[in-house]
C-alpha positions as CSV (number, residue, x, y, z in Angstrom):
1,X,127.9,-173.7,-177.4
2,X,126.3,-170.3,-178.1
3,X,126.2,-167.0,-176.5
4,X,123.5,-164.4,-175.5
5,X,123.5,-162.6,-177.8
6,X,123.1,-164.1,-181.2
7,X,122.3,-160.9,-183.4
8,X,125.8,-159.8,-183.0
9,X,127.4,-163.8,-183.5
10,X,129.5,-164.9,-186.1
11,X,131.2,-168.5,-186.7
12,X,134.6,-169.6,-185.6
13,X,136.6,-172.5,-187.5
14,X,134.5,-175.5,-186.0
15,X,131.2,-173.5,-186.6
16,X,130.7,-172.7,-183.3
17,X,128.7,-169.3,-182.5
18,X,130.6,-166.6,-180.7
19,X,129.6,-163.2,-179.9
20,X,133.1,-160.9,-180.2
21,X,134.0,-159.1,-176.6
22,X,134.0,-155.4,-177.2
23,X,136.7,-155.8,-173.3
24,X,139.0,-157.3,-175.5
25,X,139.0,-155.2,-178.5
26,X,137.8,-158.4,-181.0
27,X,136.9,-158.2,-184.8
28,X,137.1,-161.1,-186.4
29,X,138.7,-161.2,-190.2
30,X,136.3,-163.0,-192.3
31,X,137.7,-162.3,-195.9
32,X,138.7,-165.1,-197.1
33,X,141.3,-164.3,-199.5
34,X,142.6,-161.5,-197.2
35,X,143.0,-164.3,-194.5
36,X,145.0,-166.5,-196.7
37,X,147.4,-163.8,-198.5
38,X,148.1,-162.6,-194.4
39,X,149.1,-165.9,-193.8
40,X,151.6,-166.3,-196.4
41,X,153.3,-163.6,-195.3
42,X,155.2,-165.2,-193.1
43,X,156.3,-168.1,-195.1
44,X,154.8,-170.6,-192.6
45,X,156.0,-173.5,-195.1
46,X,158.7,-176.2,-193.6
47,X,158.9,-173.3,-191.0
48,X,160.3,-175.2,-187.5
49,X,157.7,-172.9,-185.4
50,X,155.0,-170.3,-186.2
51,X,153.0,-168.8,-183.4
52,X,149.8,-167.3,-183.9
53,X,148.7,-164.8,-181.0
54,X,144.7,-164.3,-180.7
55,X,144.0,-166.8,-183.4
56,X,140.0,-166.0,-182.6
57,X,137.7,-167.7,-184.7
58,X,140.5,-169.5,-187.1
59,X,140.9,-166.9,-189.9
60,X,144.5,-167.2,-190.6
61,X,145.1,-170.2,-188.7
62,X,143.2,-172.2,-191.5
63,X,145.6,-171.0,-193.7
64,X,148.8,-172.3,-191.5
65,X,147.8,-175.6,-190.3
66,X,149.8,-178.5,-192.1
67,X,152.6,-175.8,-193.3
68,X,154.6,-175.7,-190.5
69,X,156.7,-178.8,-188.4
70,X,154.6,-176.8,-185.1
71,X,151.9,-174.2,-185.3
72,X,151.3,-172.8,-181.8
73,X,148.1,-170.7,-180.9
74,X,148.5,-168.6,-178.1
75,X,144.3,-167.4,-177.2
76,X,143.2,-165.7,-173.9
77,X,139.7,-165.6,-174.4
78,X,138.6,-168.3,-171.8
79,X,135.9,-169.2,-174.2
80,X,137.6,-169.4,-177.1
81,X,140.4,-171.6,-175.9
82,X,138.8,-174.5,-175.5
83,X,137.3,-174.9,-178.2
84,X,140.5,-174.6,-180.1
85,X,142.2,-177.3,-178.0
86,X,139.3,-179.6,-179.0
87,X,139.2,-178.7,-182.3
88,X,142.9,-179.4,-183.1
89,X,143.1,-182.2,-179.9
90,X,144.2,-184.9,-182.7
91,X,146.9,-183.3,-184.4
92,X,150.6,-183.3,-183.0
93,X,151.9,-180.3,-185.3
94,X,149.0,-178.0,-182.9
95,X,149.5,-176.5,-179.5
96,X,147.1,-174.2,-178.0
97,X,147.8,-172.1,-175.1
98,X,145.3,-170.4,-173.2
99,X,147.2,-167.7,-171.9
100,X,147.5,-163.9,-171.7
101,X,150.5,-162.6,-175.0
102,X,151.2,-159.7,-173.3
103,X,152.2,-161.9,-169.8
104,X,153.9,-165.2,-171.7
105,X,157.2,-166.0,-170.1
106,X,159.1,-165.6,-173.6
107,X,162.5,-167.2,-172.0
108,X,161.8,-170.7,-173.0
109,X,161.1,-169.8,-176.4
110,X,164.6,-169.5,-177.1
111,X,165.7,-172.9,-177.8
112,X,163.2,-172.9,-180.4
113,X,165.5,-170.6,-182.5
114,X,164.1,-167.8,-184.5
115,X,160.5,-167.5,-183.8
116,X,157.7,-166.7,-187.1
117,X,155.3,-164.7,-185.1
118,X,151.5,-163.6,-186.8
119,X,148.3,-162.4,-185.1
120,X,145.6,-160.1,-186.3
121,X,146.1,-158.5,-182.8
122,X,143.3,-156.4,-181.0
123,X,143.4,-152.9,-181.2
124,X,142.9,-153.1,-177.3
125,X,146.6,-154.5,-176.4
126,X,147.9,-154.2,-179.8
127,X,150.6,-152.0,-178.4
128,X,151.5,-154.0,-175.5
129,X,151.6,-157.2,-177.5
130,X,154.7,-155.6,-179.6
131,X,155.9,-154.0,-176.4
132,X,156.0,-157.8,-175.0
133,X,157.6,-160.1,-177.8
134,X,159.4,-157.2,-179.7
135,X,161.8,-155.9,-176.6
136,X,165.3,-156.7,-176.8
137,X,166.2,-159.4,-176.2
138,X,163.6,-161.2,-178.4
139,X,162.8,-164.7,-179.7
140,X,161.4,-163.6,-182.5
141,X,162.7,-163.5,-185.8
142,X,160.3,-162.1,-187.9
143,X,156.5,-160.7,-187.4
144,X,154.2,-160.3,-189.4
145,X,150.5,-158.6,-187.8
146,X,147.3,-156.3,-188.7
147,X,147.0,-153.6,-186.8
148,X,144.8,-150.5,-186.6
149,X,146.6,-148.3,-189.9
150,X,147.6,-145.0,-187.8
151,X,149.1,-147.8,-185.6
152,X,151.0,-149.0,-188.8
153,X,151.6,-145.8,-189.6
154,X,153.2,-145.1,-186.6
155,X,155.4,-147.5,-187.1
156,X,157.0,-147.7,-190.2
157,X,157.1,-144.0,-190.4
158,X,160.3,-142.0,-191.2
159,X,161.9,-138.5,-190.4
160,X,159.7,-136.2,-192.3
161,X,156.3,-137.9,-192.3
162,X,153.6,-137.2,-190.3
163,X,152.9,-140.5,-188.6
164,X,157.0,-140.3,-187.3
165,X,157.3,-140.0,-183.6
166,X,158.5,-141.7,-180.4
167,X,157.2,-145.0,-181.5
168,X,158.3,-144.9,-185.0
169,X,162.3,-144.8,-183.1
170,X,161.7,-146.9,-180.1
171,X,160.9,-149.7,-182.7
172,X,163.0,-149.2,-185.7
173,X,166.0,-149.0,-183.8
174,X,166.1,-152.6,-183.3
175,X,163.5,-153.8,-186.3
176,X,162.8,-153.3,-189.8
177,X,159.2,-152.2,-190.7
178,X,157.3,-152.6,-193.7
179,X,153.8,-151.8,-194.3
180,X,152.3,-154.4,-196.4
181,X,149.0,-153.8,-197.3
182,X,145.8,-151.5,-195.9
183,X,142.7,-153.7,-195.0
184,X,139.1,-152.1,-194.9
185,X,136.7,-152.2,-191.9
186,X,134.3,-154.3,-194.3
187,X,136.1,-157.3,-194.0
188,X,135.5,-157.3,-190.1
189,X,132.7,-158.5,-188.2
190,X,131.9,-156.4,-186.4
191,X,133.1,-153.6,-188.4
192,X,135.7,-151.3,-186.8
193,X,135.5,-147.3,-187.8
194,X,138.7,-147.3,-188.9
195,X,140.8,-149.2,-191.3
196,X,144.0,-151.7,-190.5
197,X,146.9,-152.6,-192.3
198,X,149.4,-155.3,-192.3
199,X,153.1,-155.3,-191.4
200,X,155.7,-157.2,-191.5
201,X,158.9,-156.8,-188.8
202,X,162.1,-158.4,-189.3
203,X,165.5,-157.9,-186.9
204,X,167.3,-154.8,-187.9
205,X,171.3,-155.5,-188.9
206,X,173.0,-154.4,-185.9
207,X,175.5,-153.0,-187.6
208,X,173.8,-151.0,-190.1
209,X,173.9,-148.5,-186.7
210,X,176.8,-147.7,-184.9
211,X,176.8,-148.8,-180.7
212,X,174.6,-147.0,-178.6
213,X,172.9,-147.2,-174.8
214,X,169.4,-148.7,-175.6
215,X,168.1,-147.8,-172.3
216,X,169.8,-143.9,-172.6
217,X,168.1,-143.5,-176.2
218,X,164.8,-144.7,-175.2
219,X,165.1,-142.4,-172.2
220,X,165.9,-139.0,-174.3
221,X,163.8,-140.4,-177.3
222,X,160.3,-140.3,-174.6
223,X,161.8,-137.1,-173.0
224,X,161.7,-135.0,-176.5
225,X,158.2,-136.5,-177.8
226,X,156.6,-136.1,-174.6
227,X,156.0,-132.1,-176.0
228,X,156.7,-132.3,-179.4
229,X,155.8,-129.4,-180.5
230,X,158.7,-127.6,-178.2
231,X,162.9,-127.3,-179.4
232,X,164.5,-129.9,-178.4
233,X,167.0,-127.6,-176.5
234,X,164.2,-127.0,-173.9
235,X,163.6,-130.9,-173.1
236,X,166.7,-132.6,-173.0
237,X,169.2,-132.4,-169.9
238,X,172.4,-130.3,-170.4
239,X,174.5,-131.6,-173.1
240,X,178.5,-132.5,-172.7
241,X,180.0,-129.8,-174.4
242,X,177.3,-127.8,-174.7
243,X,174.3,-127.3,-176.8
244,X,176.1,-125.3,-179.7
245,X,178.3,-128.1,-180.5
246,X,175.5,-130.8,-180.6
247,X,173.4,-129.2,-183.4
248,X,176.7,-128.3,-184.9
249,X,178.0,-132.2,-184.8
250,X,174.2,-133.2,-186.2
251,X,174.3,-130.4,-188.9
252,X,170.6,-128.5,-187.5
253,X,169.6,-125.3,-185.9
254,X,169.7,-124.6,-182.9
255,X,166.0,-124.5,-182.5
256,X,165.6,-127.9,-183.9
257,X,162.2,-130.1,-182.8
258,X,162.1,-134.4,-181.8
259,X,160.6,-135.0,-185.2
260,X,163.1,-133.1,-187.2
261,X,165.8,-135.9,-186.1
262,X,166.5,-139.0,-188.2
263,X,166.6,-142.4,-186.7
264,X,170.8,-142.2,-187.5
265,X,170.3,-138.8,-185.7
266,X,168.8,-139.6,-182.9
267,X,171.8,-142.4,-182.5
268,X,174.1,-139.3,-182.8
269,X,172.5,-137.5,-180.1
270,X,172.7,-141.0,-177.4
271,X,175.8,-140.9,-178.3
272,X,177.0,-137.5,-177.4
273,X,175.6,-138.0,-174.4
274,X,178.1,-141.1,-173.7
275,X,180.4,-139.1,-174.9
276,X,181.6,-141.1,-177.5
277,X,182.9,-139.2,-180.7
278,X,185.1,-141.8,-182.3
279,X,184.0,-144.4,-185.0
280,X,183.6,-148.3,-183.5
281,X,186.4,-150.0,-183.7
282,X,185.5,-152.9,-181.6
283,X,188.1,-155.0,-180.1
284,X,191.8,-154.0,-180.2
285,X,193.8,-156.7,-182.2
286,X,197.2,-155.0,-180.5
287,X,195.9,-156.3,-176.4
288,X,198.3,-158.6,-175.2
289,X,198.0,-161.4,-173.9
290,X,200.4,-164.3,-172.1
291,X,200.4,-167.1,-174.4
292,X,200.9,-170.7,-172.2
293,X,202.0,-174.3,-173.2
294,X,199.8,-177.7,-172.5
295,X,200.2,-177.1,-168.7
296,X,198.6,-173.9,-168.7
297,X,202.4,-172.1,-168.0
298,X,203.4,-168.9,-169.6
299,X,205.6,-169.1,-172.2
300,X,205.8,-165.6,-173.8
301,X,203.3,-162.3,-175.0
302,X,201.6,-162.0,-178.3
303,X,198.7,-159.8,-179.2
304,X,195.4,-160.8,-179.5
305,X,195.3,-161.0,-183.2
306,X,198.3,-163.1,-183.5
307,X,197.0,-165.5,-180.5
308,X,193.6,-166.1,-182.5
309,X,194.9,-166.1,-185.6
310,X,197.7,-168.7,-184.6
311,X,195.5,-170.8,-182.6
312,X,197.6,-170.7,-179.6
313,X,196.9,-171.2,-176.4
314,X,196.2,-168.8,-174.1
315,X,193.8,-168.0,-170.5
316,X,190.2,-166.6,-170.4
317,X,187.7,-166.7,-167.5
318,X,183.9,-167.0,-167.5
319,X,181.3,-165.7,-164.7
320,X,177.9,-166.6,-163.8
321,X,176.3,-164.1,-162.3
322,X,173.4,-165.6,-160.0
323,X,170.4,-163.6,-158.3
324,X,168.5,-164.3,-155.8
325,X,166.1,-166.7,-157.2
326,X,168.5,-168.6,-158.9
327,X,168.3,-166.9,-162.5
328,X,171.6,-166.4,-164.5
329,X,172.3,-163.7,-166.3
330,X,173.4,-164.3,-169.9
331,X,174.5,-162.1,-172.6
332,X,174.4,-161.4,-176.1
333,X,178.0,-160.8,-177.4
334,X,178.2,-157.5,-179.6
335,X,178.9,-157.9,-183.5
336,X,182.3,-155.8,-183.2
337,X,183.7,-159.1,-181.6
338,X,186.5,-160.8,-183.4
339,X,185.5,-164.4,-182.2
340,X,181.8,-165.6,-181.7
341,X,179.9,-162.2,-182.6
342,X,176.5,-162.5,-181.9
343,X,176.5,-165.6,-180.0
344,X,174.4,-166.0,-176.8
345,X,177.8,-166.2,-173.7
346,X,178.4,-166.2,-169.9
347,X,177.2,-163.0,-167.9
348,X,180.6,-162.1,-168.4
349,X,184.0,-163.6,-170.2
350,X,187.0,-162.4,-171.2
351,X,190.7,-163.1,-171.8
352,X,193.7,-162.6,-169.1
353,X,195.5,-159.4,-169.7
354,X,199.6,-160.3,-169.6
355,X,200.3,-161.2,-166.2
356,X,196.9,-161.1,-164.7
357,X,195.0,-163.3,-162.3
358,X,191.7,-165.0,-163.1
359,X,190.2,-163.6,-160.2
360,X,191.4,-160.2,-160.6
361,X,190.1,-160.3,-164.8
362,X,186.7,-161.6,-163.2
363,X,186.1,-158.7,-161.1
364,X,187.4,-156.6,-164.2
365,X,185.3,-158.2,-166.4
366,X,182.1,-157.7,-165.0
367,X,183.0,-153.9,-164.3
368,X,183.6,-153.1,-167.8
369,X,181.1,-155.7,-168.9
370,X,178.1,-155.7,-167.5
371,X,178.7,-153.0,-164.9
372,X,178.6,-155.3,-161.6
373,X,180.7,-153.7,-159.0
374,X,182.4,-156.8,-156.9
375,X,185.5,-157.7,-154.4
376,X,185.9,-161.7,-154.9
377,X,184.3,-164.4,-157.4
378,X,184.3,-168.2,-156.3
379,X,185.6,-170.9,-158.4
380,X,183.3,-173.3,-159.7
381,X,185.6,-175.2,-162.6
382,X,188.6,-174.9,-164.5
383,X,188.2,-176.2,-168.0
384,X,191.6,-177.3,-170.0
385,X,192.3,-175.7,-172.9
386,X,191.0,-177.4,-176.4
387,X,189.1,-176.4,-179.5
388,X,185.8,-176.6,-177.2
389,X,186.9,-173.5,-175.6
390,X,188.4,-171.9,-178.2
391,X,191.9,-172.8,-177.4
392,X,192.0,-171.2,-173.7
393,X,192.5,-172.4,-170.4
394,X,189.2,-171.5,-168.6
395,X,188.4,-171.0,-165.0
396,X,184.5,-170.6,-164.3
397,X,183.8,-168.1,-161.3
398,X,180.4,-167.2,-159.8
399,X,179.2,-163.8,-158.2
400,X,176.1,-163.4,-156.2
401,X,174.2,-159.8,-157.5
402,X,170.5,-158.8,-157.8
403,X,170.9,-155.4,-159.1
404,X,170.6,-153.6,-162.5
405,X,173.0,-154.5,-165.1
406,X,174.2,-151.9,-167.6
407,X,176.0,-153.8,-170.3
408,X,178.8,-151.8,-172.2
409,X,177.6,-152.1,-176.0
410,X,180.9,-152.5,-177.2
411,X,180.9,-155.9,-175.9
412,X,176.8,-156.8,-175.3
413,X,174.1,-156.4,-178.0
414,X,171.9,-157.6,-175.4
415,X,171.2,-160.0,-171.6
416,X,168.2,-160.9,-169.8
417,X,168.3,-163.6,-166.5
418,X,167.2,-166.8,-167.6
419,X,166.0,-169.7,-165.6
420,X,168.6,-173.2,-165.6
421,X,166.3,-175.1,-167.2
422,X,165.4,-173.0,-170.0
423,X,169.4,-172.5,-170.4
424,X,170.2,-176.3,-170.7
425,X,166.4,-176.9,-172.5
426,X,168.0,-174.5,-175.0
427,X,171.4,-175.5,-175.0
428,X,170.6,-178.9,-175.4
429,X,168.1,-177.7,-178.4
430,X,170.0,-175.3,-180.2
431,X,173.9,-175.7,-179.3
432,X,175.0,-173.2,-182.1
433,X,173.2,-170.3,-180.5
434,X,176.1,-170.2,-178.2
435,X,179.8,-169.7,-177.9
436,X,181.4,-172.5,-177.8
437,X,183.3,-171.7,-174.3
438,X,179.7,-171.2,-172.8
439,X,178.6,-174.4,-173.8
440,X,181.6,-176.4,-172.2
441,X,181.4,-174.2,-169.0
442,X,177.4,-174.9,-168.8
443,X,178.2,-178.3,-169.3
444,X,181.1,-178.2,-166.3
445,X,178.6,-176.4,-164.2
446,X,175.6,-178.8,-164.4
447,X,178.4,-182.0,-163.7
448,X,179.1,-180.2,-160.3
449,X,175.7,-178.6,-159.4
């Protein structure tokens, strides 16, 4: 198949002419060497799943067929695409996806556990291809791409440099960057004006930063670099306390800029704004809580540390909150929890304070939770007590809500609404994702659905 214009045409990897779309922002790598060092980058060997995004003419995915168990390409050029799909139509370890990267419905990508993501991705949508697979929640796990350099730049810059800025924090606050390498234009056809480097993005340790409001730091973050040449006292909203006692707390003038902030600063300042000023201490080991016998009857008080640590048995509730096109909200519990940190949960869950109702600690839950103002829950199960639910009695409730959802970050890294399918496609794929109580209430769900 060829193209119009053949002066301009270059091969892809089944030597088929293609004339790069100057709509789409396309230069095709065509060092070898440069190709193949990009590729190992991600450590594509024995790999469960690497996905390529704009794999073009086949640079780098020469280089990754055969190393992973599944290589998916994700291409949107409509010419492109097909070719790739016959090229590769006889291997099982390929999968080509003609679809848009910055539209991809990345929900079902879950269950395939931490995703190794490469692309030498168009200066065009560059941006919005991060934007898309690099918001929190993410699939991804690690990422390596080439991007334009002052787009590198940008990214992995810190406080001080000259590339630092609004994009440098939005990013790093959840991911680590590292530039790699710079990559001339020469190795490009055609030849961009400008040169590109490689980086390499892995998931930031979340506890290498103390809790903040995402959404409020991205907020104030765009706010102050929106006129950066201007004090920061002249762009943010009134501070609590004052503005005196900020700068004071931060340890910077009073007519400090956006750019003179650290990342860790910049935390501070969300922070003040929440109007938290004490260290994290995550979850009180002193709350009490009723402990109960086989027959879920209350038999005395203990404190939360004693009850875990014991093993005893004791109450908890779990609630699915539903919207109106039947998604579920799940969340990510937050690393300062005692049992199951990090693990993918219910909307909401929780243990029964002494003496409480599981219908009253549902509503309760999803106040301080997930910030989901209701009067009632429903029943949908009660689960007995055993070591699939961590040693509580468990009664599953649902709430109806298709609002915003402001988790408390305390108690939630992260939640996005996932559809039922991908939840038991992923369950069933990946069970250790989870905490174990979710899995056993899924489970009770789906018997009664």
């Amino acid at each position: 198949m060829r193209f119009r214009d053949q002066r301009r045409s270059v091969s892809n990897a089944a030597g088929m002419q293609v004339t790069p779309r100057k709509s789409m922002g396309q230069n095709f790598l065509q060092d070898e060497e440069i190709s193949r060092w990009i590729a190992d980058q991600i450590v594509p060997d024995g790999a469960d799943l690497v996905v390529e995004i704009g794999p073009g003419l086949g640079a780098l995915t020469k280089h990754l067929v055969g190393r992973p168990k599944k290589l998916v390409l994700i291409e949107k050029d409509s010419q492109l695409a097909p070719e790739l799909s016959e090229h590769f139509a006889g291997r099982d370890d390929v999968e080509v996806i003609h679809n848009d990267a910055t539209r991809i419905d990345l929900r079902p990508w879950f269950r395939h556990g931490p995703v190794r993501l490469i692309g030498n991705l168009p200066y065009s949508v560059g941006g919005e291809i991060l934007k898309h697979w690099l918001g929190m929640p993410s699939p991804v796990g690690s990422a390596v791409f080439m991007l334009q350099k002052e787009v590198c730049d940008r990214l992995a810059a810190k406080c001080g440099e000259d590339a630092y800025g609004a994009l440098s924090l939005l990013v790093q606050k959840d991911w680590n960057v590292e530039m790699l390498r710079v990559v001339p234009p020469e190795v490009f056809k055609p030849k961009p004006k400008v040169d590109s480097a490689v980086i390499r993005l892995t998931p930031r340790d979340p506890a290498t930063l103390p809790v903040f409001d995402h959404a409020l730091f991205d907020r104030l973050v765009r706010m102050s670099f929106s006129q950066r040449r201007k004090q920061l006292k002249n762009l943010l909203p009134e501070t609590p306390n004052g503005w005196e006692a900020l700068v004071q707390h931060l340890s910077v003038s009073l007519t400090v800029r956006a750019e003179e902030l650290s990342l860790e600063q910049w935390v501070q300042v969300a922070r003040w704004y929440e109007e938290r000023h004490e260290a994290d201490a995550g979850q009180k080991a002193s709350e009490m809580f009723d402990v109960v016998n086989e027959r879920n009857e209350v038999i005395g008080k203990l404190t939360r540390g004693e009850v875990h640590q014991r093993k005893l048995l004791h109450r908890a509730v779990h609630i699915f909150v539903i919207n109106k096109r039947g998604h579920i909200y799940l969340q990510q519990r937050s690393h300062l929890k005692d049992v199951s940190p990090l693990k993918w949960d219910s909307s909401a869950a929780g243990h029964l304070d002494a003496g409480e109702d599981y219908a009253t600690a549902a509503v309760r839950e999803l106040g301080e939770e997930i910030g989901i103002h209701v009067d009632t829950t429903d029943l949908a199960a009660q689960i007995p007590a055993g070591d699939n639910t961590d040693h509580e009695f468990v009664e599953l409730r649902l709430a109806r809500h298709d609002g915003p959802v402001r988790c408390l970050p305390e108690e939630i890294a992260c939640g996005e609404w996932f559809r039922p399918e991908d939840i038991t496609a992923w369950v069933d794929a990946r069970p250790q994702d989870f905490a174990k109580g979710f899995v056993t209430c899924w489970k009770a769900w789906l018997s009664q659905a």
